[in-house]
DOROVEX-909592 format. One record per residue (C-alpha): x, y, z; residue number from 1. Coordinates in pm, 1 decimal, padded with zeros to 6 digits, always signed. Layout:
BEGIN
<px=X; py=Y; pz=Z; nr=NUM>;
...
END
This chain:
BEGIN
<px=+10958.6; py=-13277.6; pz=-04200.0; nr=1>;
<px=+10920.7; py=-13121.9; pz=-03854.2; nr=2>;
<px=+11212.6; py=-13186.1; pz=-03597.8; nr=3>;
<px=+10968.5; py=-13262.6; pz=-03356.1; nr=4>;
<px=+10858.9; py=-13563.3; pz=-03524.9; nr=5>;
<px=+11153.8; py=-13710.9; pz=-03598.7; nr=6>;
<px=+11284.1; py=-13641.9; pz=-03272.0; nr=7>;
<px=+10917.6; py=-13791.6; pz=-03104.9; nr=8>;
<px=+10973.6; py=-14104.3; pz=-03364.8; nr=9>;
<px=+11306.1; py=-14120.9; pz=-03250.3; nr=10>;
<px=+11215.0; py=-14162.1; pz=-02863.0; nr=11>;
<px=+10941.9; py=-14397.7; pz=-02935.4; nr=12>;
<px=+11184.9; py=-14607.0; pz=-03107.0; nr=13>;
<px=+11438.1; py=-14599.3; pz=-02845.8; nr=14>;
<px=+11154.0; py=-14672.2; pz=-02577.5; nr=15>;
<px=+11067.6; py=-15016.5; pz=-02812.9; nr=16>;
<px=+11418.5; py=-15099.2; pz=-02756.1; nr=17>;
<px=+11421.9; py=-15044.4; pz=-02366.9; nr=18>;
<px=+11083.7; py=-15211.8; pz=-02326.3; nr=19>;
<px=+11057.1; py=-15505.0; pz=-02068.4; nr=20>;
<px=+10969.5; py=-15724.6; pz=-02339.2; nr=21>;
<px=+11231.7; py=-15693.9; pz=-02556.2; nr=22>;
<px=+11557.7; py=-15548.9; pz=-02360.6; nr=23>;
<px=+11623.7; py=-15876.3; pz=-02182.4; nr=24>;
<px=+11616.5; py=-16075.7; pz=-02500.2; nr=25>;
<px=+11940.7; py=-15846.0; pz=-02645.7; nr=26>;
<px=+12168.7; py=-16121.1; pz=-02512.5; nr=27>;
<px=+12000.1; py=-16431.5; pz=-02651.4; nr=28>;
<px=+11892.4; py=-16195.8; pz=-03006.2; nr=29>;
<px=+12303.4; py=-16112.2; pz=-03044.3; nr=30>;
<px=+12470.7; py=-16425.4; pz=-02978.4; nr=31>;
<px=+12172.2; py=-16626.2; pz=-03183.4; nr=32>;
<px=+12263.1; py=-16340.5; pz=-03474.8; nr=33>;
<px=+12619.0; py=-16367.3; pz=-03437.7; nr=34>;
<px=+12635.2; py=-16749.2; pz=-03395.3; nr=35>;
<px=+12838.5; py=-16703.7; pz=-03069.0; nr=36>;
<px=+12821.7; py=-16826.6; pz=-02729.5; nr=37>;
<px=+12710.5; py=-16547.6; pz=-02466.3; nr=38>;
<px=+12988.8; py=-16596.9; pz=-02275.8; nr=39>;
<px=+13220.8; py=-16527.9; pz=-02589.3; nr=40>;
<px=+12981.1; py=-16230.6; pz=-02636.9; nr=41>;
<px=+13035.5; py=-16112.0; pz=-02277.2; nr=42>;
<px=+13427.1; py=-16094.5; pz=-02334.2; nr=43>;
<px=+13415.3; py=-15891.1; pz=-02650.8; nr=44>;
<px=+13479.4; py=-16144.3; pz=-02890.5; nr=45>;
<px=+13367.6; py=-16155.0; pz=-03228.9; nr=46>;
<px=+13316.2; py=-15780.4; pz=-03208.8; nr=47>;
<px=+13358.4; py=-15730.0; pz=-03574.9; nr=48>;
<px=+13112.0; py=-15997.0; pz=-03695.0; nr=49>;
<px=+12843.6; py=-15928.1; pz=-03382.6; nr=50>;
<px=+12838.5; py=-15572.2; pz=-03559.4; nr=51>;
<px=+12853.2; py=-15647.3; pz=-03915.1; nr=52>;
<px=+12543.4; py=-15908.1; pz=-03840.6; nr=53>;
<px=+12340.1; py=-15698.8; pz=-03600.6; nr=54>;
<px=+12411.6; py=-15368.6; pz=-03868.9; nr=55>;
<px=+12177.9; py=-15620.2; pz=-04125.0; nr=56>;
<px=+11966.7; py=-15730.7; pz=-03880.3; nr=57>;
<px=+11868.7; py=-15342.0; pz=-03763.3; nr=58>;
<px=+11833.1; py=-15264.5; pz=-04156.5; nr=59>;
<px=+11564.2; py=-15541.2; pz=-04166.2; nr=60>;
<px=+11307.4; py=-15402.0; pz=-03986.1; nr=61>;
<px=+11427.5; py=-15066.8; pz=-04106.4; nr=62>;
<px=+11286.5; py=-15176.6; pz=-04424.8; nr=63>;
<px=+10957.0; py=-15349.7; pz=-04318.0; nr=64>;
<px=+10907.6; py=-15038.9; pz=-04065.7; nr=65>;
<px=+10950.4; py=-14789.6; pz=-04406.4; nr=66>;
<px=+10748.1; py=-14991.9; pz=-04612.1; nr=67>;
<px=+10500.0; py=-14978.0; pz=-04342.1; nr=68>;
<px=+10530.1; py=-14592.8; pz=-04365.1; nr=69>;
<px=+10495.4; py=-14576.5; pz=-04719.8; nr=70>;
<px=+10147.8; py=-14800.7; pz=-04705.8; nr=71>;
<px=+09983.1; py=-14600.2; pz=-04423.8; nr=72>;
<px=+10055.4; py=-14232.7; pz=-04634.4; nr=73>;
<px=+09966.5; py=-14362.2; pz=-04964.6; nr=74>;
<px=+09623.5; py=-14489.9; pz=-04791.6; nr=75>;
<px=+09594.2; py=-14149.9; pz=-04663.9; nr=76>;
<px=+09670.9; py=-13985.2; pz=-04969.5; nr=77>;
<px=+09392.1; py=-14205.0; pz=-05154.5; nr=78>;
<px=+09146.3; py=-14104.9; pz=-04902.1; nr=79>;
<px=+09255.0; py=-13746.8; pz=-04971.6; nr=80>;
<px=+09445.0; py=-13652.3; pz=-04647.4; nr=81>;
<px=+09306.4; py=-13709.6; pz=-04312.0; nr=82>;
<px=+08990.6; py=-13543.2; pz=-04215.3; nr=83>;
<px=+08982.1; py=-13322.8; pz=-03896.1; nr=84>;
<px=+08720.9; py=-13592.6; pz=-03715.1; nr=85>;
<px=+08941.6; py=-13893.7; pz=-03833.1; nr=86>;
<px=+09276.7; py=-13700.0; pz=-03730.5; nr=87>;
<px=+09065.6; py=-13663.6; pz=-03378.8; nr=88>;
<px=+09006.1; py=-14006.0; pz=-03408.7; nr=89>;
<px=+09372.2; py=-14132.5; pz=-03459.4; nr=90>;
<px=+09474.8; py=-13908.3; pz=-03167.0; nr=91>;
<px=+09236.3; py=-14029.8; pz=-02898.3; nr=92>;
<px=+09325.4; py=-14392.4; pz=-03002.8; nr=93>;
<px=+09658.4; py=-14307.7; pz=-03006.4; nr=94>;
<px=+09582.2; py=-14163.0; pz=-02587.1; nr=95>;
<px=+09425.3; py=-14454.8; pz=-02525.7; nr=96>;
<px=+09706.7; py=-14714.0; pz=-02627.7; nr=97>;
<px=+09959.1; py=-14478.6; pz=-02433.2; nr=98>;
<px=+09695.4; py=-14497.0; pz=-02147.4; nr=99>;
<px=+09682.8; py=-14893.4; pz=-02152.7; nr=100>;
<px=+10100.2; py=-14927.5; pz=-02183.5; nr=101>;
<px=+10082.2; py=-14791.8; pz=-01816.6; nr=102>;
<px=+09799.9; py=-14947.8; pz=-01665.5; nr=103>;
<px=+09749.7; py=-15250.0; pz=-01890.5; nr=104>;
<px=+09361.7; py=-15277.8; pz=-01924.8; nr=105>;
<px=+09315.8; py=-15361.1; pz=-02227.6; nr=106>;
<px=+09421.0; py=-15747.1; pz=-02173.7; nr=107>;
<px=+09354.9; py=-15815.6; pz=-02559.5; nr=108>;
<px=+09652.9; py=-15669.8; pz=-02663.5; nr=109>;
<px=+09825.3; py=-15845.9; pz=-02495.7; nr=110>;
<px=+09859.1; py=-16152.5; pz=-02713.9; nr=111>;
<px=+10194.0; py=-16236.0; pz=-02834.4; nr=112>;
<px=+10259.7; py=-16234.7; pz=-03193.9; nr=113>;
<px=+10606.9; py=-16335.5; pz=-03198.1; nr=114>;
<px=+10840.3; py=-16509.0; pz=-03502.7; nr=115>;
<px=+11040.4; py=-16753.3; pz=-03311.1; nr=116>;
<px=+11316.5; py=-16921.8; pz=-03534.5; nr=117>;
<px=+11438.8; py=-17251.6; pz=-03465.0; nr=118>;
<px=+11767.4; py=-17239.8; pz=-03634.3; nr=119>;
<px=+12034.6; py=-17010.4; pz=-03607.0; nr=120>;
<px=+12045.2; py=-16740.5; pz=-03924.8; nr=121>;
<px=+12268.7; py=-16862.0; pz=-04200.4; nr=122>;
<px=+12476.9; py=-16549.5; pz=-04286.2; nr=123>;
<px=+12391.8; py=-16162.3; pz=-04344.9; nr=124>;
<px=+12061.4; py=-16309.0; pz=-04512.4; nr=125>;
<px=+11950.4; py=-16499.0; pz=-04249.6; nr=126>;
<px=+12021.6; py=-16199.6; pz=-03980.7; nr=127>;
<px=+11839.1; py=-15999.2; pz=-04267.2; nr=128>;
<px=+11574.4; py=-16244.3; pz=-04262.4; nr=129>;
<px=+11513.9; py=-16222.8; pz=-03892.8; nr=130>;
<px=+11515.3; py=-15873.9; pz=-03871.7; nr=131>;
<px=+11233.3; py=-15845.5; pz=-04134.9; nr=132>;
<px=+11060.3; py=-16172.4; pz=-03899.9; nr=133>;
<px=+11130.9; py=-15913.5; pz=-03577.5; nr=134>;
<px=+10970.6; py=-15602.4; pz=-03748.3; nr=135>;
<px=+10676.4; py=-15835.6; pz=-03895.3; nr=136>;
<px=+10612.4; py=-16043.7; pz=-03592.1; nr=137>;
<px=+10676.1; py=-15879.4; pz=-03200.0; nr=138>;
<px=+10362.1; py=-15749.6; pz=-03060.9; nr=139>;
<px=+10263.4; py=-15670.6; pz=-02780.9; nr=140>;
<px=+10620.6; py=-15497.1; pz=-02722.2; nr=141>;
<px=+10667.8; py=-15312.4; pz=-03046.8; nr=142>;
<px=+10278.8; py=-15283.6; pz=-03120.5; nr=143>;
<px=+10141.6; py=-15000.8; pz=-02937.8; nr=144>;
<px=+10477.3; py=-14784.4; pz=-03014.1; nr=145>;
<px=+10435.2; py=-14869.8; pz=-03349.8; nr=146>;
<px=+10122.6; py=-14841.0; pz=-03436.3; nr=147>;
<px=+10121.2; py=-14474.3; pz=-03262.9; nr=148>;
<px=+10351.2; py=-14413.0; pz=-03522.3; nr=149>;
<px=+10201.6; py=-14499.1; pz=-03798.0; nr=150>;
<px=+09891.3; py=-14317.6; pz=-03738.9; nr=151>;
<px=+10140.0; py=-14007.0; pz=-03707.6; nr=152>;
<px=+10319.0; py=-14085.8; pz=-04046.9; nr=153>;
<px=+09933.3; py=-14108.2; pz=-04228.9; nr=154>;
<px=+09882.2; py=-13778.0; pz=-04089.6; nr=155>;
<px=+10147.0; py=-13630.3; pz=-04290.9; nr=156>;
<px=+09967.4; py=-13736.8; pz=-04598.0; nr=157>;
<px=+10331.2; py=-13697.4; pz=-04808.3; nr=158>;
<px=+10513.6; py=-14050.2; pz=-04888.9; nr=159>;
<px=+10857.0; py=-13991.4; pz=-04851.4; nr=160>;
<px=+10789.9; py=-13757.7; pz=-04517.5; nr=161>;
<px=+10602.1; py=-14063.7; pz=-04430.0; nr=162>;
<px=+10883.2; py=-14285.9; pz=-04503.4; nr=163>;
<px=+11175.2; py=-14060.2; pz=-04299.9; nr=164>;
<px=+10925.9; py=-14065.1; pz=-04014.7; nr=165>;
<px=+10926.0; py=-14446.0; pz=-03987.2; nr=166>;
<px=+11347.7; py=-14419.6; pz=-04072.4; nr=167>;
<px=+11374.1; py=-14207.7; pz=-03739.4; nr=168>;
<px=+11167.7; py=-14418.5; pz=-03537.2; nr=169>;
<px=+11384.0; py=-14742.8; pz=-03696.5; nr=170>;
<px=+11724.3; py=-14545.0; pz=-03594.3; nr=171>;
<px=+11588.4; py=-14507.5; pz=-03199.8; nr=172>;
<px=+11532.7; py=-14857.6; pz=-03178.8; nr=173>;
<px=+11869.2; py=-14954.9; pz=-03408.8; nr=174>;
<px=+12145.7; py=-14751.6; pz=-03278.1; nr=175>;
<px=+12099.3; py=-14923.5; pz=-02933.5; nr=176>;
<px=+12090.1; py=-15283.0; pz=-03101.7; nr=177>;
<px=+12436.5; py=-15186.5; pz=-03273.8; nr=178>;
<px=+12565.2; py=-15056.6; pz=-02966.8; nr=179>;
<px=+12509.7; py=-15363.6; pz=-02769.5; nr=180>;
<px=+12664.7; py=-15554.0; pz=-03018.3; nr=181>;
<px=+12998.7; py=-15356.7; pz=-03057.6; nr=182>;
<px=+12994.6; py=-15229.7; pz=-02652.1; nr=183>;
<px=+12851.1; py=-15541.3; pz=-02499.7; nr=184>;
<px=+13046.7; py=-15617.2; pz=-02249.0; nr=185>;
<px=+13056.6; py=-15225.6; pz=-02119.4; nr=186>;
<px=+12656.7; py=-15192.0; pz=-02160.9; nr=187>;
<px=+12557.0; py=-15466.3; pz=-01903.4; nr=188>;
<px=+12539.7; py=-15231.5; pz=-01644.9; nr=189>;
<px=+12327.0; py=-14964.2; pz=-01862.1; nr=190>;
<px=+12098.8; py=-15312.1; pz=-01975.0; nr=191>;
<px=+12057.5; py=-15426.6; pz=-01613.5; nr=192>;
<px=+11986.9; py=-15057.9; pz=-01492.5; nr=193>;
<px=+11708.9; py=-15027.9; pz=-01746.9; nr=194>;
<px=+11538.1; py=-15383.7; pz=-01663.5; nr=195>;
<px=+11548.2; py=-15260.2; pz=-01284.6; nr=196>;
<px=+11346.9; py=-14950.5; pz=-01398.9; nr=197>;
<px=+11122.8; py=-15143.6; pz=-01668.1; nr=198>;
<px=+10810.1; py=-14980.5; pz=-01442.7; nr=199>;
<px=+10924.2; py=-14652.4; pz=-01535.0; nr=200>;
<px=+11026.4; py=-14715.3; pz=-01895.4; nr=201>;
<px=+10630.2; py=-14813.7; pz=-01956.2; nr=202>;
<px=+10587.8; py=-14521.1; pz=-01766.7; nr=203>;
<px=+10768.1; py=-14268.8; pz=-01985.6; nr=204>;
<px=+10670.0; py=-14459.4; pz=-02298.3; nr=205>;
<px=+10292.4; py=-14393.2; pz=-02235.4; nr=206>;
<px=+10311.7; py=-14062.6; pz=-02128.9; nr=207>;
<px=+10544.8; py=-14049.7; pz=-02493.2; nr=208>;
<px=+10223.7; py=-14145.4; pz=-02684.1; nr=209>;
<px=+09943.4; py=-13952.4; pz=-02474.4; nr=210>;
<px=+10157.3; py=-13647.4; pz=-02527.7; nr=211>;
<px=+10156.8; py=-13719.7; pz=-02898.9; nr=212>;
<px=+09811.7; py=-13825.3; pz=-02916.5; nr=213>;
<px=+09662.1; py=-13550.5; pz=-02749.3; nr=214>;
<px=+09886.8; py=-13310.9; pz=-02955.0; nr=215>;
<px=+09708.2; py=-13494.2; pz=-03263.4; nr=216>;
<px=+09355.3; py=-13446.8; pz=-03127.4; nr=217>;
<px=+09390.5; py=-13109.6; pz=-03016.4; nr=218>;
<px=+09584.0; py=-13021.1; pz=-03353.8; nr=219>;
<px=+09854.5; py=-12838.9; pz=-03182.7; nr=220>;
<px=+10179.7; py=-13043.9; pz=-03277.4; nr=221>;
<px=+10211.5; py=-12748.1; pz=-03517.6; nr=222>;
<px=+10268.0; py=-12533.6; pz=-03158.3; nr=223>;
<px=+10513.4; py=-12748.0; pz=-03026.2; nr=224>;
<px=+10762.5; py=-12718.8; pz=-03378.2; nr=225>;
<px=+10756.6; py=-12372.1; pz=-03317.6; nr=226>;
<px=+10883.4; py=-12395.6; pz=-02965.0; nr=227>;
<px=+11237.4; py=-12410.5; pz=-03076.2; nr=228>;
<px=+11272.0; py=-12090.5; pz=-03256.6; nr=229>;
<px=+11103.9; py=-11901.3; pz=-03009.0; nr=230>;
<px=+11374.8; py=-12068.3; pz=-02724.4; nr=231>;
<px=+11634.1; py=-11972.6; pz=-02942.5; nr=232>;
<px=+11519.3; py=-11573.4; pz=-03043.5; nr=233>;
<px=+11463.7; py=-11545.5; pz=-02654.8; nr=234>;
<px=+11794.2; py=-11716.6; pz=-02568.8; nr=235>;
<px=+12015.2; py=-11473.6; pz=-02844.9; nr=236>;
<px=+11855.4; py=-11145.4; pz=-02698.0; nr=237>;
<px=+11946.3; py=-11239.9; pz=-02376.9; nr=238>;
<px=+12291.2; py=-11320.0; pz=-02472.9; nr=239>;
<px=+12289.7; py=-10935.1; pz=-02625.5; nr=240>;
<px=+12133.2; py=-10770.0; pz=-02404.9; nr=241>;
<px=+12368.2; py=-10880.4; pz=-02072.5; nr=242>;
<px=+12660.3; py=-11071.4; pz=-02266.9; nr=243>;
<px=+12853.8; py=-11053.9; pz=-01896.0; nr=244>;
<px=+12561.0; py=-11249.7; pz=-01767.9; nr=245>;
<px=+12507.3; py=-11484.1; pz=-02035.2; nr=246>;
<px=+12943.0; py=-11577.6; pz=-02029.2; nr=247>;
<px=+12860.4; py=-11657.9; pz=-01671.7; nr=248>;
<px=+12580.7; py=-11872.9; pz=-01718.0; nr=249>;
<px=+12821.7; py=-12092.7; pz=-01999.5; nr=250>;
<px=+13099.3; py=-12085.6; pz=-01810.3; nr=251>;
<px=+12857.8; py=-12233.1; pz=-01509.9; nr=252>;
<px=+12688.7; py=-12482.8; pz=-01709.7; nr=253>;
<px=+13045.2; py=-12642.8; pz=-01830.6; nr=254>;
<px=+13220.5; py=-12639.8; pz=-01501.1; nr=255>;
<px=+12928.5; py=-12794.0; pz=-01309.4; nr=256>;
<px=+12957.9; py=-13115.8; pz=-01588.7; nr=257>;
<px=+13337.0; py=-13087.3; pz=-01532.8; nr=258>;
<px=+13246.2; py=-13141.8; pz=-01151.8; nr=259>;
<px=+12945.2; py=-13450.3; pz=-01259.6; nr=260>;
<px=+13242.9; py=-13616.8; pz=-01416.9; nr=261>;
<px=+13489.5; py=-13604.0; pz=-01155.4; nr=262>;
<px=+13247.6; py=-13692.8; pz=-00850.2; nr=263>;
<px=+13058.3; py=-13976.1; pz=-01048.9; nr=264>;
<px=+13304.7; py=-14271.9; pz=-00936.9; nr=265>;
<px=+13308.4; py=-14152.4; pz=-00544.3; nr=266>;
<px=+12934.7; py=-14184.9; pz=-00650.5; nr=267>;
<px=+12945.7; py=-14501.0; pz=-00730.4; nr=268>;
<px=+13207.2; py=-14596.5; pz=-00446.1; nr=269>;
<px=+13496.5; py=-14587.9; pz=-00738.2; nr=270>;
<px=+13858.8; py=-14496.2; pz=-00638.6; nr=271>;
<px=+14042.4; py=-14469.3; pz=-00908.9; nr=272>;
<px=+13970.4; py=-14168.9; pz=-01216.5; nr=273>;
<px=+14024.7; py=-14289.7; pz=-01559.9; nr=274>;
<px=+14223.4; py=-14125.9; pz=-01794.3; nr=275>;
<px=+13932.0; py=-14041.8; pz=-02042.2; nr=276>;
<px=+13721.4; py=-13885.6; pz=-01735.9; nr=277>;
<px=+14030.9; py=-13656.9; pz=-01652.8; nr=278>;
<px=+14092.8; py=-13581.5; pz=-02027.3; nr=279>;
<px=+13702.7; py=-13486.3; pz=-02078.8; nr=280>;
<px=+13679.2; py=-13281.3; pz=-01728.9; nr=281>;
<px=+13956.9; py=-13064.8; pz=-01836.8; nr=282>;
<px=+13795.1; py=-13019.6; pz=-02193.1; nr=283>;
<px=+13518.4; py=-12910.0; pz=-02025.8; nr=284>;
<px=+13705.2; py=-12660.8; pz=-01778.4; nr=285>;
<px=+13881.2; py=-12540.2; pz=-02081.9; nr=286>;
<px=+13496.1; py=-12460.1; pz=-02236.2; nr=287>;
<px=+13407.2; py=-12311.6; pz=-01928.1; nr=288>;
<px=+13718.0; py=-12052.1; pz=-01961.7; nr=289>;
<px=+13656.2; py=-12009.4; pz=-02323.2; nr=290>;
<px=+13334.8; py=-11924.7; pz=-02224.6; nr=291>;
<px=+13433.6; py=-11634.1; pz=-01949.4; nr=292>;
<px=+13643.0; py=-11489.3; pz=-02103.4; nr=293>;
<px=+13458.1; py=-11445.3; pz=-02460.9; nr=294>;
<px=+13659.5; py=-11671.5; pz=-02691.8; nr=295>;
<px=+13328.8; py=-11807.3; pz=-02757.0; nr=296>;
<px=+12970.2; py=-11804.2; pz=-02624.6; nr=297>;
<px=+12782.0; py=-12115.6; pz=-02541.6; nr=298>;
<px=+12429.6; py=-11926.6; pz=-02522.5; nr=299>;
<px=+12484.7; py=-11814.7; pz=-02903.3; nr=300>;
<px=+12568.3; py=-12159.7; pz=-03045.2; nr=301>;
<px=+12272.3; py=-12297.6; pz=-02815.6; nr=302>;
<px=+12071.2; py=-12023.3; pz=-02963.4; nr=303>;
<px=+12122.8; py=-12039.4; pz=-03324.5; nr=304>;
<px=+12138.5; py=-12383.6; pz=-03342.0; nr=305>;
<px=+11745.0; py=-12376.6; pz=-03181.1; nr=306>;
<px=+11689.2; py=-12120.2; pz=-03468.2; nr=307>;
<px=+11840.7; py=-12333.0; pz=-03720.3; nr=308>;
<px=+11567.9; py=-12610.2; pz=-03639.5; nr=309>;
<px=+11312.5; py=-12376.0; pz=-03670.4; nr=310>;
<px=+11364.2; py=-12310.8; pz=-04021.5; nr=311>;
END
């Protein structure tokens, strides 16, 4: 499986999760989950069960969303693998639904397809139950995402490739459901930020799939995989070729997020430092003079780990 499509599957799912459609509903999706009040949610109780229940929730759709995966290759692998003119096809319909998540002009699409449960979810199964009901049942938010997706996983014409794809693209849209059950009361702020800046979000999530789509059309998503390794050769023979240099560089790179970490509460009108910002600063200072004086190099981890992906 290319990195880049896990990593692209990955994003789209975390853009579902962030999308104007479905971030606002976290609160109301967690405490009808969980069974308790928001306000209880809001004060960190519960945290244990909120996770435990969310955790079977997320591996609901997970399952639907794989399944889904599995269908879509195995159709393609019937067909006999997907022709250049249909791959062309998939990626110029793929453009247009990134296209029509930012300017909305396709109005059709915009029907709602949503499972709305009256009762509360007895249990793990219930939670399990509405997770599979989520996966099955939220369009237009999820839709467009998705289906991108999908089309992407049929291109890869192998099943369990196929299957990891649509796992990736599950994980970007769980992890942040399981965070904002265990952290809810410290992700507010991070929620509220992101439903300020839905405009954007749509934004970013439909230049997400024209990027993939034209990639698809064009057939050069092979190019982009290979844009790693080729970072990472040109990273290591710099880091040989002027080693003075590329210390320097590392030791920049760590002091200037020591100095992010220490001015971001007179940033946000804070007076007090917290003992974990302190603590990571000077873990980063102490990188930084790792780095200059050639205990270690960041530019050589950076690089090999690039090559590493490559292979």
């Amino acid at each position: 499986m290319r990195e880049v499509g896990l990593l692209t599957a990955a994003a789209a799912g975390l853009l579902s999760f962030l999308s104007p459609c479905i971030l606002p509903l976290i609160p109301g999706y967690l405490s009808f989950i969980s069974g308790y009040a928001l306000a209880d949610i809001r004060t960190g109780a519960g945290r244990f069960r909120i996770l435990a229940r969310t955790l079977v929730f997320v591996l609901g759709f997970t399952l639907v969303f794989a399944v889904l995966g599995i269908i879509f290759s195995g159709a393609s692998i019937m067909l006999g693998g997907l022709s250049r003119t249909i791959t062309i096809v998939a990626g110029a319909l793929i453009v247009l639904l990134g296209l029509n998540l930012i300017f909305d002009f396709i109005k059709v699409l915009n029907l709602e397809a949503r499972v709305h449960a009256t009762n509360a979810p007895r249990g793990y199964f219930g939670a399990f139950g509405l997770g599979v009901a989520f996966a099955a049942g939220w369009s237009p938010c999820i839709g467009p995402i998705l289906a991108s997706i999908l089309l992407y996983a049929a291109r890869e014409g192998n099943t369990a490739r196929s299957a990891l794809l649509l796992a990736a693209y599950s994980a970007g849209l769980a992890l942040p459901f399981l965070a904002a059950g265990l952290f809810f009361d410290r992700m507010r702020r991070l929620m509220d930020w992101f439903k300020r800046h839905a405009l954007g979000v749509k934004i970013v999530s439909g230049a997400l799939l024209i990027a993939l789509g034209a990639g698809m059309a064009l057939g050069q998503l092979g190019r982009v995989s290979s844009l790693a390794p080729q970072a990472g050769l040109a990273l290591k023979e710099f880091a040989i070729d002027a080693p003075g240099q590329a210390r320097a560089i590392g030791a920049l790179l760590w002091l200037v997020l020591a100095v992010l970490i220490l001015a971001l509460p007179r940033l946000r009108r804070e007076k007090i430092l917290s003992p974990p910002r302190v603590v990571l600063a000077a873990a980063l200072v102490v990188l930084a003079a790792g780095d200059a004086t050639g205990l270690w190099s960041t530019m050589h981890i950076v690089s090999s780990w690039l090559l590493f992906q490559g292979v």
